[in-house]
Structures are given as structure tokens and as C-alpha cells.
N, C-alpha and C positions, 0 to 999 in steps of 0.2 A: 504494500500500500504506500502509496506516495502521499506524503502529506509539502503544502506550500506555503511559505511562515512568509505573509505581506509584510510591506513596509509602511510606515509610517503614511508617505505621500501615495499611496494605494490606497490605502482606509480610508484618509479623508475623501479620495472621490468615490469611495463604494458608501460612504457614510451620505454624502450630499444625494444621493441615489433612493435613499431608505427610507420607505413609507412613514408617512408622519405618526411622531411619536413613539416610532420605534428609538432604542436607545442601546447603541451601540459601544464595545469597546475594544482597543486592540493589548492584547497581553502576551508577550513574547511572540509575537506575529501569528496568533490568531484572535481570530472575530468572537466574541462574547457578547451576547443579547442580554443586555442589564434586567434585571424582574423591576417590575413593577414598584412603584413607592407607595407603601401602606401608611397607615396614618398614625403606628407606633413609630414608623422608621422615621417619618416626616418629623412627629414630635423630639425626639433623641437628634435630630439635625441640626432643627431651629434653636431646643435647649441648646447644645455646643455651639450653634456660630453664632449667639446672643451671648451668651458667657466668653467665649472668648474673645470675640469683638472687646468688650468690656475690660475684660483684665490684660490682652495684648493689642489693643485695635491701633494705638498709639507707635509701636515699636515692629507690627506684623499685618498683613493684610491677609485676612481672612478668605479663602478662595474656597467657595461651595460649590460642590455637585461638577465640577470645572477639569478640563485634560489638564495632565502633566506628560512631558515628553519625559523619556526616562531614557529611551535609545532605540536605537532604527526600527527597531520592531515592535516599541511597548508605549501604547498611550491609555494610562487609564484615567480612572475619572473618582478619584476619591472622595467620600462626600465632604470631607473639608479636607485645607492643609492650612498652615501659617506660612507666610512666605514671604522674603526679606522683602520690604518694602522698595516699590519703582515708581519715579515718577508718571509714567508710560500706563503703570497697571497692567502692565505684559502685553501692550497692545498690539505690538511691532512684533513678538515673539511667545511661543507661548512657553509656560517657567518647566525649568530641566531642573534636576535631582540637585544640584549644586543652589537652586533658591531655596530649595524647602528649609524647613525650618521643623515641622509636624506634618505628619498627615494623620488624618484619622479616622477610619470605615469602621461605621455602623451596618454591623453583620447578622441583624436578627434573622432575614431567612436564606442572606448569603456567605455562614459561616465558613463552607468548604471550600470556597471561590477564594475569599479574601486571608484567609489562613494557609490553604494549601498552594496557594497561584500569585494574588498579587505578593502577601508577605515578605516570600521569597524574593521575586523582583524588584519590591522596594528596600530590600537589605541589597540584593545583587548591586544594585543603582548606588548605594551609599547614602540613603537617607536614615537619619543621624535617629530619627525616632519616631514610632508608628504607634495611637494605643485603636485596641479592638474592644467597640463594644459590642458583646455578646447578649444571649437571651439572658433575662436577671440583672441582678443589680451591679455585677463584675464588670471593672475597664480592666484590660491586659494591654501593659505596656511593655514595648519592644523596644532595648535600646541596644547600641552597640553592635553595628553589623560588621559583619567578615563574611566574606563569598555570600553564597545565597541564604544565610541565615541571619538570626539576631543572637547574641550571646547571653544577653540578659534580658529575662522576662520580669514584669513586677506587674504583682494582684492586686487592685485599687477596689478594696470594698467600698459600698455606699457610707458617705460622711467623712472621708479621707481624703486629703491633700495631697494633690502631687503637680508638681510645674516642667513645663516641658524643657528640657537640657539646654536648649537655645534662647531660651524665654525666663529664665527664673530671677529673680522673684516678680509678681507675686502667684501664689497658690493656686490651683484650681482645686475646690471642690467636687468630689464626685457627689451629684446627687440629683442623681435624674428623677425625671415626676413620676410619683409613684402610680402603678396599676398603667402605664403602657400600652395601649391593647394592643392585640396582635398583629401583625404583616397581615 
């Protein structure tokens, strides 16, 4: 079986192609059809790029639901990152592994996706820290990548502090709104 790993400037014209509202993405050169955005994943977005708006909006620019280039073959679309602040707003280019600052995918019904597929990519890429929020009250944060992995994971129960490595101080709160509904 022959399999063909697109590029970058391949997807964007297979993307401008793609029946509306469909939602694409390319990850190590192939095509991922995003699921749908339920109204638990929606709430867990808007909490995070409200809060962090607020505690980094000054020092990072908040970039929701938005491509990151990461290399010839991988563009995904994290639902947030922090990313070193441009005059430009990345309008001229879109931001590569080297702006990031955070990214961070809300995984309630794409945990295998963004754990087993991008995780790896975005440690491959050298992005400095990723946290995953999962179903429940758990953030899993990834820091310190080497090759396709992270070296260090840390468990952010609900009501716990943690600041992202690039951003510190001040704190983030974990503490999403309780009772979530489902994806």
C-alpha cells in the first residue's frame, strides 16, 4: 500500500476546495477531519482564552482555534497557543514552533488524536510546552521535549496553580466550570 504525506502548500489548496464547514487539518502530511465543536469543548475554550487573555494578554497573544506551521508536512490547529507577541498579528506569515510560547488542546472527545498524533509533533517541533485537557477535572502538562516526546508530564488537579514556563508569573488557576456537558 502506498501511502502520500502532502505538503503544506497542497492542503491549503485541497482545504480552499472543502465543502463548507468542513474542518480540516494536516498532521505529519496527512488530512484529519476535525469533529465537530460540542458545547462542553466550546465552554473549556472560551474559559482558557478568557483567563488567559487576562493573566498573559499583555506579554502573549492569545491565538484560538488558528494553524500553526510546525514543518513541511504538519499544520495543525490547536485550540489555543500563546505566542510571542507581532506587530503584524502573523498576518504576513502564519507562526512556526519557534513563536509559540503554549499551546493547548482540549481533548474531551479527541483524546487519541491529540495525545497519540499531534503530542508527538508538537514535542518533535520543539514546542517548549503543551497542557491537555482531558475528560474531568485533570490538565496534563507536557514540558521539556526531546525527539518526539515530552520528558516531563505534570497533573494539575482542579484549584491548583501552575504558569506556563514562558509566561511565569502570574499563576493560572485550574478551574474549569463545573458539570461540563458532554461533546
Amino acid at each position: 500500500m502506498l501511502r502520500y504525506r502532502i505538503r503544506v502548500e497542497e492542503f491549503l489548496a485541497l482545504a480552499e476546495r472543502a465543502p463548507e464547514g468542513v474542518r480540516l487539518e494536516l498532521l505529519d502530511g496527512e488530512v484529519y477531519e476535525m469533529a465537530p465543536i460540542g458545547s462542553g469543548h466550546a465552554s473549556l475554550v472560551t474559559y482558557l482564552s478568557k483567563t488567559l487573555e487576562r493573566l498573559y494578554g499583555d506579554r502573549a497573544l492569545v491565538y484560538v482555534q488558528n494553524p500553526l506551521r510546525l514543518s513541511p508536512h504538519s499544520l495543525p490547529q490547536p485550540d489555543l497557543a500563546l505566542l510571542q507577541l507581532r506587530e503584524d498579528f502573523y498576518r504576513e506569515k502564519l507562526p512556526k514552533a519557534e513563536d509559540v510560547l503554549l499551546v493547548v488542546e482540549v481533548s474531551l472527545s479527541t483524546w487519541e488524536l491529540d495525545h497519540g498524533v499531534k503530542l508527538p509533533l508538537y514535542a518533535e517541533a520543539g514546542i517548549i510546552e503543551v497542557w491537555l485537557v482531558a475528560e474531568g477535572d485533570t490538565l496534563e502538562v507536557y514540558r521539556e521535549p526531546k525527539g518526539g516526546r515530552y520528558r516531563h508530564r505534570l497533573l494539575v488537579e482542579r484549584g491548583e496553580a501552575v504558569a506556563p514556563l514562558l509566561l511565569q508569573p502570574p499563576p493560572f488557576l485550574w478551574n474549569p466550570p463545573k458539570g461540563t456537558p458532554p461533546v
